[in-house]
Backbone bond lengths (Angstrom), bond angles and torsions (degrees), N, CA, C in turn:
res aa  C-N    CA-C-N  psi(-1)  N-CA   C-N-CA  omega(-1)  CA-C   N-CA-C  phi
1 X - - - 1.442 - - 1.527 107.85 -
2 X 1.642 105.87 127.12 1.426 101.39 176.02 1.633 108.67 -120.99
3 X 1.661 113.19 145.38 1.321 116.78 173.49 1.238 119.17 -125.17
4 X 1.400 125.68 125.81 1.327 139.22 -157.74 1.724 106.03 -112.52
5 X 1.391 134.95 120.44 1.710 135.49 -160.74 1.383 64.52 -126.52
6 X 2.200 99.59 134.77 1.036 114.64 155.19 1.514 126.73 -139.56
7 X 1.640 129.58 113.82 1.241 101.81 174.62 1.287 110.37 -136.28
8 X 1.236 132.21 -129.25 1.827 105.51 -151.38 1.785 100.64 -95.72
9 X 1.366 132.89 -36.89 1.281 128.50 -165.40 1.577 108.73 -102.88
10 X 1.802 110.92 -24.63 1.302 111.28 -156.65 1.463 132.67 53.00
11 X 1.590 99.84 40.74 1.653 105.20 -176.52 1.821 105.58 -139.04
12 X 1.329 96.53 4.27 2.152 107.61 176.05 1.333 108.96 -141.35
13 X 0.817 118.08 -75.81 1.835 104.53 -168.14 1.449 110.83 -101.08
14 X 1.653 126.68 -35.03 1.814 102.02 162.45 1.421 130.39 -51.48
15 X 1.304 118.41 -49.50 1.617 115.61 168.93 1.188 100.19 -70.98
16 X 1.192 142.89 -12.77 1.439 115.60 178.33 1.485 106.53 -68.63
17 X 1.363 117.35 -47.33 1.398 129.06 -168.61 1.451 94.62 -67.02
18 X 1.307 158.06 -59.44 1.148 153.27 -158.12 1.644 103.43 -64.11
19 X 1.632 103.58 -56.85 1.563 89.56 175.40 1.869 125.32 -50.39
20 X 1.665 90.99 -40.99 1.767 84.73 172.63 1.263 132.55 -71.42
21 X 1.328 126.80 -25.97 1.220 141.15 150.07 1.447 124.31 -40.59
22 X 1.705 117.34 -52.08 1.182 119.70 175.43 1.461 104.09 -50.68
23 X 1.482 110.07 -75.44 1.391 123.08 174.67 1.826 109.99 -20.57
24 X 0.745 125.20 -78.88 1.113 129.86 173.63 1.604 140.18 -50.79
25 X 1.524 104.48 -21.43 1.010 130.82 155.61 1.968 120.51 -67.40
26 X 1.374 113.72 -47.19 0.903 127.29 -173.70 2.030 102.79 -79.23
27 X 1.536 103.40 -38.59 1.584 91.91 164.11 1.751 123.91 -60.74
28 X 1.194 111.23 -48.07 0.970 108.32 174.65 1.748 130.47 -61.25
29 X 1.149 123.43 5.65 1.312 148.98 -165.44 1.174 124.34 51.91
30 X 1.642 106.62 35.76 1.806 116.74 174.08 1.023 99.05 -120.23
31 X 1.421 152.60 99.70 1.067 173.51 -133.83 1.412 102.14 -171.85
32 X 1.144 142.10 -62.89 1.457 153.52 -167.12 1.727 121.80 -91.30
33 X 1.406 92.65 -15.49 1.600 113.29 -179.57 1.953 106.67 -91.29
34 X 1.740 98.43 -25.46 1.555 85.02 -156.61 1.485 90.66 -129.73
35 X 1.595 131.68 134.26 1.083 140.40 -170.87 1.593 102.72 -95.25
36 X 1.497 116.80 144.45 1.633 113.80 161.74 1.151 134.13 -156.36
37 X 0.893 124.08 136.25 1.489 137.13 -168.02 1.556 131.67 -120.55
38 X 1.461 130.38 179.40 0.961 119.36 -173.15 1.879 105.33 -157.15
39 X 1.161 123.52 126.18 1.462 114.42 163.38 1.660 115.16 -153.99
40 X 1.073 107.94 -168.63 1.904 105.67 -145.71 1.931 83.09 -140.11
41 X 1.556 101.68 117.15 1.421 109.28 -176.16 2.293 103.72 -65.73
42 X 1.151 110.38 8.79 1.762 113.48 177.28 1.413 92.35 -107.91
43 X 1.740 119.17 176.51 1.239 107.02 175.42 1.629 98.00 -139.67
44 X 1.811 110.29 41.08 0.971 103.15 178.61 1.434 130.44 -66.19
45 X 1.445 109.62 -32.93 1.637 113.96 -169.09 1.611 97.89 -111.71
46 X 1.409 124.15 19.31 1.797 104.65 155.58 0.993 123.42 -0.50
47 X 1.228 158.43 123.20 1.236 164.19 123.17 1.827 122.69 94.00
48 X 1.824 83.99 33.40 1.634 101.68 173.50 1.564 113.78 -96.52
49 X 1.203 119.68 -179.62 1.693 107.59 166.59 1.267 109.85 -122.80
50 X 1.479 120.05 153.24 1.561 104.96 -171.82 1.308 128.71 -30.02
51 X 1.578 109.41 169.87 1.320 109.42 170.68 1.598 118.95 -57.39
52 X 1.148 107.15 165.58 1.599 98.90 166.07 1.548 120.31 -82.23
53 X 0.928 90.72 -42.98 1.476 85.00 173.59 1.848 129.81 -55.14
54 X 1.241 100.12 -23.23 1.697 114.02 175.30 1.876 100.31 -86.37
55 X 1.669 119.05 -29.85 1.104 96.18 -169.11 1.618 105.49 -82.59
56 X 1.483 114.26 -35.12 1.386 107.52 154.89 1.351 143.63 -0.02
57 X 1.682 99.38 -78.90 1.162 130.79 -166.95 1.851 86.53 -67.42
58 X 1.045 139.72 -69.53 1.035 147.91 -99.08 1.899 87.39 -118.02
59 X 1.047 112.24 -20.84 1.854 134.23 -169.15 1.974 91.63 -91.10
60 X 1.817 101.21 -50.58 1.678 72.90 175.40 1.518 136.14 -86.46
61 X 1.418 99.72 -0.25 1.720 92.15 168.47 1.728 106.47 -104.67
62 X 1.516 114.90 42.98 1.814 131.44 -169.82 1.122 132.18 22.91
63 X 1.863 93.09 58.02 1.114 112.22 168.59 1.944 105.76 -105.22
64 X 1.627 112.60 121.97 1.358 114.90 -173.83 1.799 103.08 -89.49
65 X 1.018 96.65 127.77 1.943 94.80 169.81 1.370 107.65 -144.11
66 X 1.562 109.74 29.46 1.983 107.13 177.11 1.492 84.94 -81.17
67 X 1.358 151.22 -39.48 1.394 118.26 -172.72 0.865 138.96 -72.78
68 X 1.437 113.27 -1.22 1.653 133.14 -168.24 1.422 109.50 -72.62
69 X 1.278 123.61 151.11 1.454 125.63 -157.62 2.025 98.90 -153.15
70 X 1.444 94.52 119.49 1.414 98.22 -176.79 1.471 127.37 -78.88
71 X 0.791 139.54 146.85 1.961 159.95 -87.69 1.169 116.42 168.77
72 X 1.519 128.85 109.52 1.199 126.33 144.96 1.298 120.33 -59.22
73 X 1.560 144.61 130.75 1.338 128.68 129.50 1.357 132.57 -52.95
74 X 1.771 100.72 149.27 1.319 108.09 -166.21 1.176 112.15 -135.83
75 X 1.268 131.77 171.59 1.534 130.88 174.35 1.430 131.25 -46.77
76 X 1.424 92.92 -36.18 1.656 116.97 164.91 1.715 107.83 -42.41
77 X 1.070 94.99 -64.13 1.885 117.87 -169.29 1.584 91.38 -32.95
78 X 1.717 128.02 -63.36 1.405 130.02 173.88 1.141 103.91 -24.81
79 X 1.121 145.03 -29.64 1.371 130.49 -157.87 1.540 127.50 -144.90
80 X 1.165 79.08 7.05 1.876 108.68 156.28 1.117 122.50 -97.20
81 X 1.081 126.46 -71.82 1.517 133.24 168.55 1.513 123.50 -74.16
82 X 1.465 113.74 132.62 0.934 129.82 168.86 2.041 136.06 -72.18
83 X 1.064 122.80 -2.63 1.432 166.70 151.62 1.159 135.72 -146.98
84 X 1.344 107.96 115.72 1.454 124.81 -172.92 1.559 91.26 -121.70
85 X 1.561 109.66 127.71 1.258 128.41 -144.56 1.802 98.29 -129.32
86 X 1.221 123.11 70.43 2.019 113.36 172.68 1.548 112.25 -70.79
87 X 1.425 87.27 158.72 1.832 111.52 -151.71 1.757 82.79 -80.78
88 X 1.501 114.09 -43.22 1.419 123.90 -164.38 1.491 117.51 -157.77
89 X 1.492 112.23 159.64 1.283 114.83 -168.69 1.335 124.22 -50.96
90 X 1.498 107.27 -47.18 1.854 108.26 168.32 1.887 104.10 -39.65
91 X 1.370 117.18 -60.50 1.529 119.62 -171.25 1.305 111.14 -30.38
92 X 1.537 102.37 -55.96 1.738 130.35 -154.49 1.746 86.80 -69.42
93 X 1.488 121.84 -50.83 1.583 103.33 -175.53 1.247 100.13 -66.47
94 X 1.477 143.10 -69.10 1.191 134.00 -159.33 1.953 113.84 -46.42
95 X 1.293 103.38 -39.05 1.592 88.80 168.67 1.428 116.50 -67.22
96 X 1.349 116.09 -40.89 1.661 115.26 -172.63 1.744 98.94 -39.66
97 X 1.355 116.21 -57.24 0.719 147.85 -139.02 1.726 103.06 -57.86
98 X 1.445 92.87 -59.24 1.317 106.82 173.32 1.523 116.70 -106.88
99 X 1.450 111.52 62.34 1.446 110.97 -173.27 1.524 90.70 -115.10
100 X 1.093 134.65 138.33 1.432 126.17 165.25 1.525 124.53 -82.50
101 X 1.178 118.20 174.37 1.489 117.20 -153.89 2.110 92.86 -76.30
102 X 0.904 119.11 -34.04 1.424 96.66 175.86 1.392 104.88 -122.26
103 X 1.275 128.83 160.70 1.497 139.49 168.28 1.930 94.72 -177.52
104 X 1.300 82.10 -160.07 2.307 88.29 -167.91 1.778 80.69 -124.22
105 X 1.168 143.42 -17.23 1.608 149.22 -157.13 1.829 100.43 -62.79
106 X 1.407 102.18 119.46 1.378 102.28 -178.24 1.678 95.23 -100.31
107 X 1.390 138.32 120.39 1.112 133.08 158.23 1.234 139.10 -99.74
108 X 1.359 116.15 146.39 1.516 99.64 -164.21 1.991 89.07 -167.08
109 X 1.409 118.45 160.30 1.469 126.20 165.45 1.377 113.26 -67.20
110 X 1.193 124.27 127.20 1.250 135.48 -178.80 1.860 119.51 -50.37
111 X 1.440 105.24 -52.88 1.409 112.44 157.52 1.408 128.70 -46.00
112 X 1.542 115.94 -69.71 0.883 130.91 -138.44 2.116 90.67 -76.35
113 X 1.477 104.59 -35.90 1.717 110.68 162.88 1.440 119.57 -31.62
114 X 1.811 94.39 -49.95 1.755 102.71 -138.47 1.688 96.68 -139.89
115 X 1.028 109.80 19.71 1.311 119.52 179.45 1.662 107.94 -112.19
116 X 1.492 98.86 -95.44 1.768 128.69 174.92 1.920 99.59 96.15
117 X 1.410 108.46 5.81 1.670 100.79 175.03 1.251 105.48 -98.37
118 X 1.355 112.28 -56.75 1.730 122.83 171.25 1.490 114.91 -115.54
119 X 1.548 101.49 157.97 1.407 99.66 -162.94 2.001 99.81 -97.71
120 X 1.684 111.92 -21.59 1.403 107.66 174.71 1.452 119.02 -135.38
121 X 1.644 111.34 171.39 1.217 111.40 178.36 1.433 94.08 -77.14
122 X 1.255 133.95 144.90 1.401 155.74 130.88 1.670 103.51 -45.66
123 X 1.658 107.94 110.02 1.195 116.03 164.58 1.312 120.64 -50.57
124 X 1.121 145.51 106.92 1.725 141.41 169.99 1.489 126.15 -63.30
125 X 1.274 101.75 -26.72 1.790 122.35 -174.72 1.603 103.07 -19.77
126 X 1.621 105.08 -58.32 1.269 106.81 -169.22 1.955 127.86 -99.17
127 X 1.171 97.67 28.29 1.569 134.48 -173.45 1.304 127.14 -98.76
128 X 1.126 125.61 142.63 1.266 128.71 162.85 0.956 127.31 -55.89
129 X 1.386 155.04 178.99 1.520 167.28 -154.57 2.304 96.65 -75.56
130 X 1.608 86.40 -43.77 1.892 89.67 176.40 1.122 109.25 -58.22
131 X 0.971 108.69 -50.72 1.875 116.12 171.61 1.254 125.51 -33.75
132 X 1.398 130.88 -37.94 1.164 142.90 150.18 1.438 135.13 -50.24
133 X 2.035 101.20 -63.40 1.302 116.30 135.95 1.261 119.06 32.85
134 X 1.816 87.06 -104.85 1.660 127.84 -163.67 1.180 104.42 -57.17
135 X 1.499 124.97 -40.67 1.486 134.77 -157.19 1.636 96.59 -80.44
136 X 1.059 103.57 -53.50 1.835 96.28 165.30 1.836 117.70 -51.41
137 X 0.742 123.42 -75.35 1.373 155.41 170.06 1.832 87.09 -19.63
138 X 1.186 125.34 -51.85 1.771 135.85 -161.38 1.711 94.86 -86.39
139 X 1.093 118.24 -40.00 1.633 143.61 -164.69 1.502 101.50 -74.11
140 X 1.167 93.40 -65.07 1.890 98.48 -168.52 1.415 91.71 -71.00
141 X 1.534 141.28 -27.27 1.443 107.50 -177.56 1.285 115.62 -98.62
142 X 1.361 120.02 -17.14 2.038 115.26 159.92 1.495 108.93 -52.72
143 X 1.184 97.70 -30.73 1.980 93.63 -160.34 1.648 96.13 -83.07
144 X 1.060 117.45 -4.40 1.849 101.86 179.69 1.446 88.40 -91.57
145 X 1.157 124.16 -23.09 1.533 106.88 -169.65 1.877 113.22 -108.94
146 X 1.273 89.68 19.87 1.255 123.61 164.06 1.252 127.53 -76.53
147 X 1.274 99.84 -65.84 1.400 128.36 158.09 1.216 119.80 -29.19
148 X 1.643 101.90 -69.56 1.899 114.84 162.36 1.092 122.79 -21.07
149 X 1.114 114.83 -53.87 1.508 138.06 -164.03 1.089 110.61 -84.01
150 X 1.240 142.40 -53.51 1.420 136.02 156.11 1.413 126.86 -40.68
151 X 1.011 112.64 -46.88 1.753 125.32 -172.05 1.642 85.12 -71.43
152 X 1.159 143.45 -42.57 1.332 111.97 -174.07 1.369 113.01 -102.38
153 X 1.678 107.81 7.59 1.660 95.54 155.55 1.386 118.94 -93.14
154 X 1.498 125.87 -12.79 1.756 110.38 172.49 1.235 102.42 -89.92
């Protein structure tokens, strides 16, 4: 099983979600069962690592994301991954958009799945330290029920 987090730069809330996911993945003892990833439908920061401010946030409740390395998605991705997961509705059109007519990629908003309060992550980019916060706070509780969901699909 592969899971693909996507939102526009891949430097705030997709790696955030991948790092929490991993984390959480690896508690639950599927770590080796479930693949994950993260990329940003722009290709401004290619081969940057998150912001600091997200790895921060995300480092004091021990979540690590200094290794993370930013990523365009690509057409390929359709057909690699098995969930492809947007932060927000702009994301979700830009993948539709460029999804090709066949792949196995189930897409859908990350919230609106595993949430049912809000339907997106709130970009932080341009935010204060809360801004980040929240984005954790929205993250860590889709991804437990994330989790759910996986374990009874392998």
């Amino acid at each position: 099983m592969e899971v693909l987090f996507v939102c526009l730069g891949n430097i705030c809330r997709s790696p955030t979600a991948e790092g929490v996911l991993r984390h959480k993945l690896r508690d639950a003892g599927l770590s080796g069962q479930v693949e994950v990833a993260s990329a940003g439908t722009g290709e401004w920061h290619i081969g940057n690592p998150p912001d600091q401010r997200s790895q921060r946030a995300a480092l004091a409740r021990g979540y690590d994301l200094s290794s993370q390395r930013a990523q365009q998605v690509s057409r390929a991705d359709f057909a690699r991954y098995d969930l492809i997961l947007a932060m927000d509705h702009s994301n979700l059109r830009n993948l539709k958009a460029m999804q090709p007519g066949q792949g196995k990629a189930e897409l859908d908003l990350f919230l609106r799945r595993f949430d049912g309060e809000v339907d997106e992550v709130p970009d932080p980019y341009y935010e204060g330290e809360q801004g980040f916060e929240r984005v954790l706070d929205l993250i860590e509780r889709a991804c437990d029920l994330l989790v759910i969901e996986l374990k009874g699909r392998l």
